[in-house]
PyMOL Python script that loads the backbone (N, CA, C, O; Angstrom):
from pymol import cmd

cmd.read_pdbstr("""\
ATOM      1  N   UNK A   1      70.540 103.173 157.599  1.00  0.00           N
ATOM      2  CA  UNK A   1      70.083 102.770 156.286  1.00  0.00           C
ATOM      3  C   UNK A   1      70.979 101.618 155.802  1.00  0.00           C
ATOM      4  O   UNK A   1      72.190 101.785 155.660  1.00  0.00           O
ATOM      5  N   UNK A   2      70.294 100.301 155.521  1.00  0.00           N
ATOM      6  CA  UNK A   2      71.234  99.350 154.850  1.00  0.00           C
ATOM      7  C   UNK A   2      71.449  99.608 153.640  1.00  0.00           C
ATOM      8  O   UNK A   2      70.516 100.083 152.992  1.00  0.00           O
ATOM      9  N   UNK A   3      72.977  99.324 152.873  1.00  0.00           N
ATOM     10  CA  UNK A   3      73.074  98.414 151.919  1.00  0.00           C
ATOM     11  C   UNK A   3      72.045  98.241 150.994  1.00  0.00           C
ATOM     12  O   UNK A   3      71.037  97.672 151.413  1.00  0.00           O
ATOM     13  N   UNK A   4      72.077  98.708 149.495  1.00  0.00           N
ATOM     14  CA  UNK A   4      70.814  97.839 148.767  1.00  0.00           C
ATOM     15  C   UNK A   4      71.524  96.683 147.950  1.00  0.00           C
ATOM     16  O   UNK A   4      72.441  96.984 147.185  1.00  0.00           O
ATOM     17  N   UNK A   5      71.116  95.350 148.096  1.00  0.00           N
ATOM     18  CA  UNK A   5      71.443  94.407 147.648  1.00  0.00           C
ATOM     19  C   UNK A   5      71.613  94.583 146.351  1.00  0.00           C
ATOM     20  O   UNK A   5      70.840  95.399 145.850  1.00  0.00           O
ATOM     21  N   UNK A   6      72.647  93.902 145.393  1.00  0.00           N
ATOM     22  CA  UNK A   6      72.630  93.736 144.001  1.00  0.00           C
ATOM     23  C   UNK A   6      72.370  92.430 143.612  1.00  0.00           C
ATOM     24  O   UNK A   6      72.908  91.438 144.102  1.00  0.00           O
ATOM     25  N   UNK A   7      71.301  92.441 142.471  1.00  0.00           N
ATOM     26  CA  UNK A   7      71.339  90.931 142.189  1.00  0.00           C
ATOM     27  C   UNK A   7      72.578  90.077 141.913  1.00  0.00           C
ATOM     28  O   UNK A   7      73.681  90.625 141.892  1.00  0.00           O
ATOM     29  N   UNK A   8      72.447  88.700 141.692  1.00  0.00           N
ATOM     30  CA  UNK A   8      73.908  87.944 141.478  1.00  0.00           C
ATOM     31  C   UNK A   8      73.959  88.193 139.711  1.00  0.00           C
ATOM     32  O   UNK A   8      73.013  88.197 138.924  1.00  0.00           O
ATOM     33  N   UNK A   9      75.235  88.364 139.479  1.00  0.00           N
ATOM     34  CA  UNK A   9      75.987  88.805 138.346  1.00  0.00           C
ATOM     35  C   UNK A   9      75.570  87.182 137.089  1.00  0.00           C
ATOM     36  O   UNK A   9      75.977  86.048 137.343  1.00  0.00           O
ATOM     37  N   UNK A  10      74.829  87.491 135.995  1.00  0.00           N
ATOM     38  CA  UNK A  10      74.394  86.603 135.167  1.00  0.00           C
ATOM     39  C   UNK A  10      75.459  86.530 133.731  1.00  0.00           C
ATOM     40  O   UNK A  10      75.291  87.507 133.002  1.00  0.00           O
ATOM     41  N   UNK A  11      76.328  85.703 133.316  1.00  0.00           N
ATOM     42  CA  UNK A  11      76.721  85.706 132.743  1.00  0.00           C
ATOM     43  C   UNK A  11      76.563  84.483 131.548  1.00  0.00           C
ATOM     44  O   UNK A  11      76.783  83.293 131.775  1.00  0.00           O
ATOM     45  N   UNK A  12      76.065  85.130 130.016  1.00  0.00           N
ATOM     46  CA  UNK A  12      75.462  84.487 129.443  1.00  0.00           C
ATOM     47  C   UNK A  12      76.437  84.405 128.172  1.00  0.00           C
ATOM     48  O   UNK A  12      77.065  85.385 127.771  1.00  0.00           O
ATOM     49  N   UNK A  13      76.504  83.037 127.533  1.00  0.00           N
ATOM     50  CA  UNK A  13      77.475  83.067 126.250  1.00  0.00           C
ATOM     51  C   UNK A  13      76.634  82.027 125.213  1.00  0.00           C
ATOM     52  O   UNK A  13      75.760  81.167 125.322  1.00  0.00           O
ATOM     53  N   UNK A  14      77.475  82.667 124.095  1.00  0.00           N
ATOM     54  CA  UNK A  14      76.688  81.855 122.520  1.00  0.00           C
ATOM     55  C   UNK A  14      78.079  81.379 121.600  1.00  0.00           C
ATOM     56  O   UNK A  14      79.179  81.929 121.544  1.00  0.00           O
ATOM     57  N   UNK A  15      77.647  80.302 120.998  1.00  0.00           N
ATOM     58  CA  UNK A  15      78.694  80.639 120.029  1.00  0.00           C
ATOM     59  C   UNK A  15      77.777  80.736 118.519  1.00  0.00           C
ATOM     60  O   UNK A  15      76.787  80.170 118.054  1.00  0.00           O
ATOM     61  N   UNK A  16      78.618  81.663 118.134  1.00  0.00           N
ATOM     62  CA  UNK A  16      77.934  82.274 116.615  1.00  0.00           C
ATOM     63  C   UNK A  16      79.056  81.274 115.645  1.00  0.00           C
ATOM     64  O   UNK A  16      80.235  81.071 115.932  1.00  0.00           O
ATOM     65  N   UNK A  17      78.329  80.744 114.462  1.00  0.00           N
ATOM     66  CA  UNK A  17      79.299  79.973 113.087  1.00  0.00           C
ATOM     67  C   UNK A  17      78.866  81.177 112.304  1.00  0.00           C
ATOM     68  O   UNK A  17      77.798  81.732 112.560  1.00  0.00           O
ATOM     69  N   UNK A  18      79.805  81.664 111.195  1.00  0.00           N
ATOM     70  CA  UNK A  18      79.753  82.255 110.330  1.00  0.00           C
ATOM     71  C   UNK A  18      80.383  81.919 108.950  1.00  0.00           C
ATOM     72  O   UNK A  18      80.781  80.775 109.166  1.00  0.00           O
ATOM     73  N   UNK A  19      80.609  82.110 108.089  1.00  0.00           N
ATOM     74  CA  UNK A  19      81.351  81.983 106.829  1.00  0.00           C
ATOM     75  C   UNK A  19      81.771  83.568 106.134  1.00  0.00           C
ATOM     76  O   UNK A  19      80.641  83.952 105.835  1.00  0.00           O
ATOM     77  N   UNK A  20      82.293  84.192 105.898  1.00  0.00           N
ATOM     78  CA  UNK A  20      82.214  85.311 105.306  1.00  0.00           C
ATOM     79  C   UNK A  20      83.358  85.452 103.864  1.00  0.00           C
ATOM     80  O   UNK A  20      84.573  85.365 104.045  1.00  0.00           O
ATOM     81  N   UNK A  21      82.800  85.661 102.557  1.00  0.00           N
ATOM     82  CA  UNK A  21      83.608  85.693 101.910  1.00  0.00           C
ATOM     83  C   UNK A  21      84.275  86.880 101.668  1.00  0.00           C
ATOM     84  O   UNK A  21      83.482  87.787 101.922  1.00  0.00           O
ATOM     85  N   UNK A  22      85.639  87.453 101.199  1.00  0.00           N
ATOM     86  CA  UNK A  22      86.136  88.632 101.503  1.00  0.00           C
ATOM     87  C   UNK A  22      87.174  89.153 100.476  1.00  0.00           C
ATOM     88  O   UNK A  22      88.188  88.458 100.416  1.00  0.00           O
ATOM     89  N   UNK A  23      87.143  89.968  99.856  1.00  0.00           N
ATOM     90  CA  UNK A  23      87.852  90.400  98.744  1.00  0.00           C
ATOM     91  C   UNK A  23      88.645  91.643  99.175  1.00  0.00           C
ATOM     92  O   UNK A  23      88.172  92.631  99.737  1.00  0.00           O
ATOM     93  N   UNK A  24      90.301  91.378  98.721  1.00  0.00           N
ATOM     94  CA  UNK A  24      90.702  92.087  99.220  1.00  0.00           C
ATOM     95  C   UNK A  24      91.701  92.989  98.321  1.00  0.00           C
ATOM     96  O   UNK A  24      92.226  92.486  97.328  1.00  0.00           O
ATOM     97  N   UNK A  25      91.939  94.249  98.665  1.00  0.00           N
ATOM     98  CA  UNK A  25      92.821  95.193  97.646  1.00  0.00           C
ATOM     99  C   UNK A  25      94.153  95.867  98.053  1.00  0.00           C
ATOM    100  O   UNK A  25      94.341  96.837  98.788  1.00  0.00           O
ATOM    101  N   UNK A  26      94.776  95.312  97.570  1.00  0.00           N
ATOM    102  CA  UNK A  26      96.411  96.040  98.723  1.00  0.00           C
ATOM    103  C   UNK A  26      97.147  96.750  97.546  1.00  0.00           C
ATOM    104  O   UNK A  26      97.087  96.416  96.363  1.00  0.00           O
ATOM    105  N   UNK A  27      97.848  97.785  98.075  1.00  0.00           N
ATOM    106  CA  UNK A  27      99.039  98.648  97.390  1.00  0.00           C
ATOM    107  C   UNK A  27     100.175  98.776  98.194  1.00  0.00           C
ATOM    108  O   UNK A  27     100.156  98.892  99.419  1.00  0.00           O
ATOM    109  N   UNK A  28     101.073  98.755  97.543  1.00  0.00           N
ATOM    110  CA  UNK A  28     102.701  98.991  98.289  1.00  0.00           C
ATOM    111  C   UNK A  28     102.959 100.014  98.580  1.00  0.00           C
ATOM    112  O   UNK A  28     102.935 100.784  97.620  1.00  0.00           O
ATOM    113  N   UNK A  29     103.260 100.528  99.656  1.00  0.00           N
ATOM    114  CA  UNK A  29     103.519 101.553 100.345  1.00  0.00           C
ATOM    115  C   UNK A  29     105.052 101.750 100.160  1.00  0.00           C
ATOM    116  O   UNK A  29     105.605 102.809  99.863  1.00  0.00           O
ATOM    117  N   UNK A  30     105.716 100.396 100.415  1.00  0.00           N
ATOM    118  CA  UNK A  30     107.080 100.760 100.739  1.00  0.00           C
ATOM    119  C   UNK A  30     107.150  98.900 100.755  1.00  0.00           C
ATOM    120  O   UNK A  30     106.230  98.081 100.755  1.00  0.00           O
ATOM    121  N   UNK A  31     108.718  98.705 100.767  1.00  0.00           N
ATOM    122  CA  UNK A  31     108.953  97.252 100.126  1.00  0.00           C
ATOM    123  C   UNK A  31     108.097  96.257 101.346  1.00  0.00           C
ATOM    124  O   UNK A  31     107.663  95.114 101.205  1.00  0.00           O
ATOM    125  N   UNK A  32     108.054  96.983 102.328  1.00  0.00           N
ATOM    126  CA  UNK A  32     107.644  96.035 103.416  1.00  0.00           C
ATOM    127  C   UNK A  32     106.015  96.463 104.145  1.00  0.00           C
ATOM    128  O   UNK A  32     105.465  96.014 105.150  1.00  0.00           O
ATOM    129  N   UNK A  33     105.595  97.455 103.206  1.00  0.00           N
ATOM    130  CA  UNK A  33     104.655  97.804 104.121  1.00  0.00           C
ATOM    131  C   UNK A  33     103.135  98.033 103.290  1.00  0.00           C
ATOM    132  O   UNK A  33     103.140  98.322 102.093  1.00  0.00           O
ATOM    133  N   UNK A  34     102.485  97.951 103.682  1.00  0.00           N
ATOM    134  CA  UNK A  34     100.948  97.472 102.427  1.00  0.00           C
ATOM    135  C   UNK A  34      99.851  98.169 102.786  1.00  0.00           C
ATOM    136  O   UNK A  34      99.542  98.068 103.973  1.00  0.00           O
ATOM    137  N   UNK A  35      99.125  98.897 102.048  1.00  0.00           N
ATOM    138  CA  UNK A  35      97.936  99.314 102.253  1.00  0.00           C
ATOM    139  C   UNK A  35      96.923  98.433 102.119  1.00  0.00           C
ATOM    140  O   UNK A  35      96.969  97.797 101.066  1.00  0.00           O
ATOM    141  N   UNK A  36      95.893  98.151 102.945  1.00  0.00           N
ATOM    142  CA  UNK A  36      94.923  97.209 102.461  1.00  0.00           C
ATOM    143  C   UNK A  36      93.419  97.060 102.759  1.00  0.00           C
ATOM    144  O   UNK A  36      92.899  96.569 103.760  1.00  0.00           O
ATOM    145  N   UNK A  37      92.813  97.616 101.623  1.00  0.00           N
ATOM    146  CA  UNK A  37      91.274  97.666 101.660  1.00  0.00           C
ATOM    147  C   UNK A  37      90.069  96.308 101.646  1.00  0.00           C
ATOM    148  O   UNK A  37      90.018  95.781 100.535  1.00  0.00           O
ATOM    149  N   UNK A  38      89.323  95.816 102.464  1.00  0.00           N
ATOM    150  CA  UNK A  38      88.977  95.015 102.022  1.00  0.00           C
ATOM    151  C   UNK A  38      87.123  95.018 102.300  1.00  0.00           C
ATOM    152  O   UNK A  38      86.586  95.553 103.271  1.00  0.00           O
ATOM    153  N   UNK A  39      86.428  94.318 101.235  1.00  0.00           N
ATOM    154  CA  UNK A  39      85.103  94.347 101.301  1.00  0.00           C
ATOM    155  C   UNK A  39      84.245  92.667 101.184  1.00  0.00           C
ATOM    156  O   UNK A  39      84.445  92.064 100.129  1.00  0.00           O
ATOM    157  N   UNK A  40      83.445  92.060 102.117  1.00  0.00           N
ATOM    158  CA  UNK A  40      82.583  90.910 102.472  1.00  0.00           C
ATOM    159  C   UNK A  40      81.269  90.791 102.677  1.00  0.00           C
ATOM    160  O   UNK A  40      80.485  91.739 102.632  1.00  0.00           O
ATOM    161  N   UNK A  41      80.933  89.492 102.935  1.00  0.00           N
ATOM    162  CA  UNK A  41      79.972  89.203 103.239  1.00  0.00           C
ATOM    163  C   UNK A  41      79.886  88.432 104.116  1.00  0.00           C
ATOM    164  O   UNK A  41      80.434  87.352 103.894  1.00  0.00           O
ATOM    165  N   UNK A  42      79.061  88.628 105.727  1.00  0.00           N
ATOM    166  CA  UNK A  42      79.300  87.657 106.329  1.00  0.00           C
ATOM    167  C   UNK A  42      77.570  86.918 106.556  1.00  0.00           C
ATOM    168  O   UNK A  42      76.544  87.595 106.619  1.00  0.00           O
ATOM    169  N   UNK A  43      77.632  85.487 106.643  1.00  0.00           N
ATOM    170  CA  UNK A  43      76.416  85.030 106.477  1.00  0.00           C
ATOM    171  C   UNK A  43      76.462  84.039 107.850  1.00  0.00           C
ATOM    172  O   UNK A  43      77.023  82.946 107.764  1.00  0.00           O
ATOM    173  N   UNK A  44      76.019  84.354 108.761  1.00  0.00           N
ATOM    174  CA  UNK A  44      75.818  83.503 110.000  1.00  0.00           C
ATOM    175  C   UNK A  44      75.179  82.434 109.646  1.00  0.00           C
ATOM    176  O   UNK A  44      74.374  82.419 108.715  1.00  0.00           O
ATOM    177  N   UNK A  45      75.659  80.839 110.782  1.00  0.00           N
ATOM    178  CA  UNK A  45      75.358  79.772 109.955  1.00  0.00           C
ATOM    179  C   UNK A  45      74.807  79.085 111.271  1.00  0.00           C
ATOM    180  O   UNK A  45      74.587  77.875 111.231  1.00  0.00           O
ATOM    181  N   UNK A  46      74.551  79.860 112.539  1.00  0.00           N
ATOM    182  CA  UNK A  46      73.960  79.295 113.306  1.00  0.00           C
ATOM    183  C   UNK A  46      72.613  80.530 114.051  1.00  0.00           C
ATOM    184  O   UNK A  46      72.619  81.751 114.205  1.00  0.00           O
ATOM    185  N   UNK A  47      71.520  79.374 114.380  1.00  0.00           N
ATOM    186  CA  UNK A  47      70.641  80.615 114.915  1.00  0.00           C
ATOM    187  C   UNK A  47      71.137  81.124 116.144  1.00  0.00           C
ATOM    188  O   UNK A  47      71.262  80.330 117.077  1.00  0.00           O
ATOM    189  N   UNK A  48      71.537  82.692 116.348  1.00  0.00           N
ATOM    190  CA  UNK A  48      71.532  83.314 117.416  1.00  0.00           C
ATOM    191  C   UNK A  48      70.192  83.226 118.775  1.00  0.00           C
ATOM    192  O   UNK A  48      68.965  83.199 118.685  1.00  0.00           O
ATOM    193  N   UNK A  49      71.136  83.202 119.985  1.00  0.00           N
ATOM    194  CA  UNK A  49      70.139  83.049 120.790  1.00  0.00           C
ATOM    195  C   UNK A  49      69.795  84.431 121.375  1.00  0.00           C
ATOM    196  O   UNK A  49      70.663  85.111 121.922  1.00  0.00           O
ATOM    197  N   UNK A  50      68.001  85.002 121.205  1.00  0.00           N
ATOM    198  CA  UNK A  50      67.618  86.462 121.285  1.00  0.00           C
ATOM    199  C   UNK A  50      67.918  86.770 123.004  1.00  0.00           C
ATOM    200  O   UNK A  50      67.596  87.847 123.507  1.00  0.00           O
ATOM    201  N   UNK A  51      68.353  86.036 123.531  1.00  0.00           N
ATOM    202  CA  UNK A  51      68.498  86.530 125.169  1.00  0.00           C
ATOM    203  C   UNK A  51      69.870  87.113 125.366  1.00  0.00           C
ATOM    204  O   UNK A  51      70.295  87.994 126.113  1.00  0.00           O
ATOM    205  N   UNK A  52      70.473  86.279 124.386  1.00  0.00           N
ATOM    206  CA  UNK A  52      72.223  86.937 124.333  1.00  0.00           C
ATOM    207  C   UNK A  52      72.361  88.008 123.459  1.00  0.00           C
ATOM    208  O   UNK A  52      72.786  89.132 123.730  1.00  0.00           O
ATOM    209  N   UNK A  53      72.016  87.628 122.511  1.00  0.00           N
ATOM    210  CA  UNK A  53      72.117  88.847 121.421  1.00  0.00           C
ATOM    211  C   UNK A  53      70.756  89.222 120.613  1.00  0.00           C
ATOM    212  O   UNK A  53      70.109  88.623 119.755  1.00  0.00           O
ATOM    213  N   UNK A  54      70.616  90.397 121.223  1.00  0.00           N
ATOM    214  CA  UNK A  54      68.921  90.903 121.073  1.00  0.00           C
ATOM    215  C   UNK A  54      68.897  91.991 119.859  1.00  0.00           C
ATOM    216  O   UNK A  54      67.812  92.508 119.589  1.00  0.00           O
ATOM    217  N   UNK A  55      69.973  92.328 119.173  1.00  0.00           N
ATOM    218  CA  UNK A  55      70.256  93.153 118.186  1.00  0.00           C
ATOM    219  C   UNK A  55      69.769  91.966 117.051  1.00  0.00           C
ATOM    220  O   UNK A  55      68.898  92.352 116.272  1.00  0.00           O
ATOM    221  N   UNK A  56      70.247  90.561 116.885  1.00  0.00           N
ATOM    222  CA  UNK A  56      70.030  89.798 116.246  1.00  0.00           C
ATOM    223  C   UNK A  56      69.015  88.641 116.303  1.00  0.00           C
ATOM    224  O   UNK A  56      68.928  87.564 115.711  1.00  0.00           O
ATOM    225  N   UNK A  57      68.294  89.257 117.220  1.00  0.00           N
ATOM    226  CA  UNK A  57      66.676  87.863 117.152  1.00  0.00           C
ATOM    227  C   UNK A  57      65.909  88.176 116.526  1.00  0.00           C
ATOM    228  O   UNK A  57      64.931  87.441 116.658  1.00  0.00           O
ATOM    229  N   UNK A  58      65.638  89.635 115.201  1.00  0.00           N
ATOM    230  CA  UNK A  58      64.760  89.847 114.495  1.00  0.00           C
ATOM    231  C   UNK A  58      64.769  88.441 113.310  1.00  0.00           C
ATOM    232  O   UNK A  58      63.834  87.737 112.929  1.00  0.00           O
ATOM    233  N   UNK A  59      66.120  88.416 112.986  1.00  0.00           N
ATOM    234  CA  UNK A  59      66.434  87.506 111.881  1.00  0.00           C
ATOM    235  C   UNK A  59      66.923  86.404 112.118  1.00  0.00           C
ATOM    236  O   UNK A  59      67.835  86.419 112.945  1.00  0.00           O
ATOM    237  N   UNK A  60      66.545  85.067 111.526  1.00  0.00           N
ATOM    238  CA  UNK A  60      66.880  83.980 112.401  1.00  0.00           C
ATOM    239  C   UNK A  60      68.520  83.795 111.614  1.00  0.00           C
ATOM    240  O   UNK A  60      69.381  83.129 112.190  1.00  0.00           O
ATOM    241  N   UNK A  61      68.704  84.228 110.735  1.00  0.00           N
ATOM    242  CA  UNK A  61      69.940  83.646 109.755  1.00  0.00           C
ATOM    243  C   UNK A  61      70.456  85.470 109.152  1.00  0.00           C
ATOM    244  O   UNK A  61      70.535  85.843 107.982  1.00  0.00           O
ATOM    245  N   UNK A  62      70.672  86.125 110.161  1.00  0.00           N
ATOM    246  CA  UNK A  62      71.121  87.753 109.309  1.00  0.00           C
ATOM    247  C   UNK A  62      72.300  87.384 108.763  1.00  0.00           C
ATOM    248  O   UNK A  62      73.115  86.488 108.981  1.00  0.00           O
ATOM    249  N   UNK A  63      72.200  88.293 107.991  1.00  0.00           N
ATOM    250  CA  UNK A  63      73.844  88.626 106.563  1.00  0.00           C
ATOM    251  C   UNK A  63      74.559  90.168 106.829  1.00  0.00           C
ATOM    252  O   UNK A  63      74.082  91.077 106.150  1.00  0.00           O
ATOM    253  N   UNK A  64      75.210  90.373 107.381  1.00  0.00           N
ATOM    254  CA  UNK A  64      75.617  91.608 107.449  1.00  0.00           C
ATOM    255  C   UNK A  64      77.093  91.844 106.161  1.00  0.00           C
ATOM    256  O   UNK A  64      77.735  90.988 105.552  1.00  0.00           O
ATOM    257  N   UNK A  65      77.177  93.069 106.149  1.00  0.00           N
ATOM    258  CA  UNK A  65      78.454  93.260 105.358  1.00  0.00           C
ATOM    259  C   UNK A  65      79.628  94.065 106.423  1.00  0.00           C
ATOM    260  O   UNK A  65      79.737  94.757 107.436  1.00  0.00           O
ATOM    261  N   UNK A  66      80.323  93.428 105.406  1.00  0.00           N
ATOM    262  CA  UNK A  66      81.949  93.739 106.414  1.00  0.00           C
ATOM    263  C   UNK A  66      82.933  94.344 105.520  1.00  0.00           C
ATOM    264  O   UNK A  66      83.055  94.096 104.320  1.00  0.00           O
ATOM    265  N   UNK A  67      83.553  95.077 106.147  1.00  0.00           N
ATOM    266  CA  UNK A  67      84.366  96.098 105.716  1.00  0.00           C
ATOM    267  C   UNK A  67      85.638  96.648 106.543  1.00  0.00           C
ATOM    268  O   UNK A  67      85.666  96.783 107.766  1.00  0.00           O
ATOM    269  N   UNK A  68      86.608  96.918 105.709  1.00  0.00           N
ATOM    270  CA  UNK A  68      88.218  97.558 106.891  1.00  0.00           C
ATOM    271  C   UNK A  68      89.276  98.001 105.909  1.00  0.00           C
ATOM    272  O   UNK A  68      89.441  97.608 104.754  1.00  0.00           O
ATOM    273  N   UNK A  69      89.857  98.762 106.494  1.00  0.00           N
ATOM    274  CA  UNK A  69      91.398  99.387 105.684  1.00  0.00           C
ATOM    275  C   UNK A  69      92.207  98.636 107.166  1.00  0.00           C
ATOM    276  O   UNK A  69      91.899  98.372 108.328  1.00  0.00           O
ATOM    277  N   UNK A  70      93.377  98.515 106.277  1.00  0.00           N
ATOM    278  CA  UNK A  70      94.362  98.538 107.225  1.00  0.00           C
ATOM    279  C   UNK A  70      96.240  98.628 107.006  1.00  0.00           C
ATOM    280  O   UNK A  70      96.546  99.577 106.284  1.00  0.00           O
ATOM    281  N   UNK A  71      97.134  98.019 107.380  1.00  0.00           N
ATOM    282  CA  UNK A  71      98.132  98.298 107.251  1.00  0.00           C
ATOM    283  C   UNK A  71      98.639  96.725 107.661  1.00  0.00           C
ATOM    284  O   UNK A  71      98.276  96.047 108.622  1.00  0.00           O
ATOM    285  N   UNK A  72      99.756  96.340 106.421  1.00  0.00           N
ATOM    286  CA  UNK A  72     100.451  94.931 106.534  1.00  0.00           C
ATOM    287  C   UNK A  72     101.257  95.000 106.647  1.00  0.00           C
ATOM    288  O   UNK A  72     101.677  95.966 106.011  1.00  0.00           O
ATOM    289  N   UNK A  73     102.309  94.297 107.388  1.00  0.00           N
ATOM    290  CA  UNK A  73     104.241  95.163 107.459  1.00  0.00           C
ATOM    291  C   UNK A  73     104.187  93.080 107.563  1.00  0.00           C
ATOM    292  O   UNK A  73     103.672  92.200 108.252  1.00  0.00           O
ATOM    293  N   UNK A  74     105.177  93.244 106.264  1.00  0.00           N
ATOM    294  CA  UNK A  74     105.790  91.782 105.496  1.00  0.00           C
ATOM    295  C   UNK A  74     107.507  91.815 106.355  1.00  0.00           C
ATOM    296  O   UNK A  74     108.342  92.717 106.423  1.00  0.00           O
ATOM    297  N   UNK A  75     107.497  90.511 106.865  1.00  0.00           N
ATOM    298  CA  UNK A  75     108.688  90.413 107.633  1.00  0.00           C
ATOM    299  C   UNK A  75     109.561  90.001 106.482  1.00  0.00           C
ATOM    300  O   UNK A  75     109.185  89.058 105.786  1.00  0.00           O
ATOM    301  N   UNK A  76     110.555  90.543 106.244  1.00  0.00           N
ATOM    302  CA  UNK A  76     111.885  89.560 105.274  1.00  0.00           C
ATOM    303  C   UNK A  76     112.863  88.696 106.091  1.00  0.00           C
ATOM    304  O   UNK A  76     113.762  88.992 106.877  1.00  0.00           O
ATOM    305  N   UNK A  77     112.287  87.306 105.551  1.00  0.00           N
ATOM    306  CA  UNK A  77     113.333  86.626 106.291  1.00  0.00           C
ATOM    307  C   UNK A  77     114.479  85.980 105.322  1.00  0.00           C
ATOM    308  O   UNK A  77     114.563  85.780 104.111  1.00  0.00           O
ATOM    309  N   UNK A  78     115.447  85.717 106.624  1.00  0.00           N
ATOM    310  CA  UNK A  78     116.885  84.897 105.536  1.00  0.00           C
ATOM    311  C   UNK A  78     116.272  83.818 104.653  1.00  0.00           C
ATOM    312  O   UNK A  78     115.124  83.425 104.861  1.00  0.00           O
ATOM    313  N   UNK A  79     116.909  83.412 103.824  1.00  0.00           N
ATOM    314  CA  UNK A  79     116.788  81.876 102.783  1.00  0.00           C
ATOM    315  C   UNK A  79     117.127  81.284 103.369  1.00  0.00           C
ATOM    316  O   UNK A  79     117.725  81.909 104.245  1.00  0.00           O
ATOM    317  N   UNK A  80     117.183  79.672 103.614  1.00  0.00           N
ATOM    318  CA  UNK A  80     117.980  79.017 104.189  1.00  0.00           C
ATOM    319  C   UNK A  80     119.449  78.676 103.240  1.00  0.00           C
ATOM    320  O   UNK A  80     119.402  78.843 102.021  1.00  0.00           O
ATOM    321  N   UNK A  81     120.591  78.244 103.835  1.00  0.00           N
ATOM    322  CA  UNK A  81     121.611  78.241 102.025  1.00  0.00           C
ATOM    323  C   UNK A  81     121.106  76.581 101.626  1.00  0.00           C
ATOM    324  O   UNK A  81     120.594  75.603 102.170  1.00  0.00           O
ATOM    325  N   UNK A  82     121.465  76.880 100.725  1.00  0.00           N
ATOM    326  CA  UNK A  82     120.793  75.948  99.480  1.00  0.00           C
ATOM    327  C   UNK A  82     121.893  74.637  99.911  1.00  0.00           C
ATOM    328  O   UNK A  82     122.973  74.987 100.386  1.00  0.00           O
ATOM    329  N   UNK A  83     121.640  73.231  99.756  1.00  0.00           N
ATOM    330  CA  UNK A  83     122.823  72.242  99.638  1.00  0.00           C
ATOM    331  C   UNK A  83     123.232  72.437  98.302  1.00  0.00           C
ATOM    332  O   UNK A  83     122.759  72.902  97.266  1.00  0.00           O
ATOM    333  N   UNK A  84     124.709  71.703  98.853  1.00  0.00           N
ATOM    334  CA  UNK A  84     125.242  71.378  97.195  1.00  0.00           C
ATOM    335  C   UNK A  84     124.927  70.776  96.340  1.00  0.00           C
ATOM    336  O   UNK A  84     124.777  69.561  96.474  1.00  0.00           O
ATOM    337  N   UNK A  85     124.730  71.350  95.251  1.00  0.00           N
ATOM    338  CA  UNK A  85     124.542  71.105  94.191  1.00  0.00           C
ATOM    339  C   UNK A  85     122.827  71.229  93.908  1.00  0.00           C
ATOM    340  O   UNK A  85     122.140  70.743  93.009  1.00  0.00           O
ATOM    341  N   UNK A  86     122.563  71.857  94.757  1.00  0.00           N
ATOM    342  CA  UNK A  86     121.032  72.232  94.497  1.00  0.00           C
ATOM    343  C   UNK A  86     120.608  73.417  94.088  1.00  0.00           C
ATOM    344  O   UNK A  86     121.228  74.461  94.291  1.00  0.00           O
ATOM    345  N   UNK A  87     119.477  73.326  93.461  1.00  0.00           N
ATOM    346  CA  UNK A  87     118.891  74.871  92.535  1.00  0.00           C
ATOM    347  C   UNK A  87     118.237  76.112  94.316  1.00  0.00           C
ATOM    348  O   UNK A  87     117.712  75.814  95.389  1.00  0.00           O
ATOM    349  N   UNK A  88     118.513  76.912  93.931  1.00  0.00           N
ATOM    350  CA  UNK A  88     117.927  77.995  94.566  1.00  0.00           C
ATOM    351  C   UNK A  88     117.185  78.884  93.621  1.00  0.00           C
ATOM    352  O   UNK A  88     117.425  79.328  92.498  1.00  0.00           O
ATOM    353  N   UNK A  89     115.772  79.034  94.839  1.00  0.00           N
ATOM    354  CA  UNK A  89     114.912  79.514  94.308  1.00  0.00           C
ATOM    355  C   UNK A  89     114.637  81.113  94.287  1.00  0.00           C
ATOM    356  O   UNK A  89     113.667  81.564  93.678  1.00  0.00           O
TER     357      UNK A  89
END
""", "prot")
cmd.dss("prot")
cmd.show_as("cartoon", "prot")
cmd.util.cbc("prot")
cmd.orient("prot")
């Protein structure tokens, strides 16, 4: 019994433009560390092609909404020292 052949491997790419505007909500956890909720809109600004992405060929221009929590850890860095006779900020 041979071998069943596999077809050759098709590899297909798009590029998607989007814009999404995004509002965001953070709380301090700790001096360096941030809670952060955030809620958008993303509005695609190019037509998707339905062979690549077949979730999105109903709509030529879809809007989806976007959404995430996450966690920010703020690095503290040194000042540089100030020259003489100069204000520090």
């Amino acid at each position: 019994m041979a071998p069943q052949e596999l077809p050759p491997l098709e590899t297909q790419t798009d590029v998607l433009v989007s814009v999404a505007p995004v509002a965001e909500l953070g709380y301090p956890l700790s001096e360096r560390l941030r809670l952060k909720a955030m809620l958008g809109v993303d509005f695609l600004l190019t037509q998707p092609d339905g062979s690549v992405h077949p979730s999105l060929a109903l709509q030529p221009h879809p809007v989806r909404v976007v959404a995430g929590l996450g966690l920010e850890l703020g690095l503290a860095l040194p000042a540089p020292p100030a020259a003489a006779g100069g204000v520090r900020r």
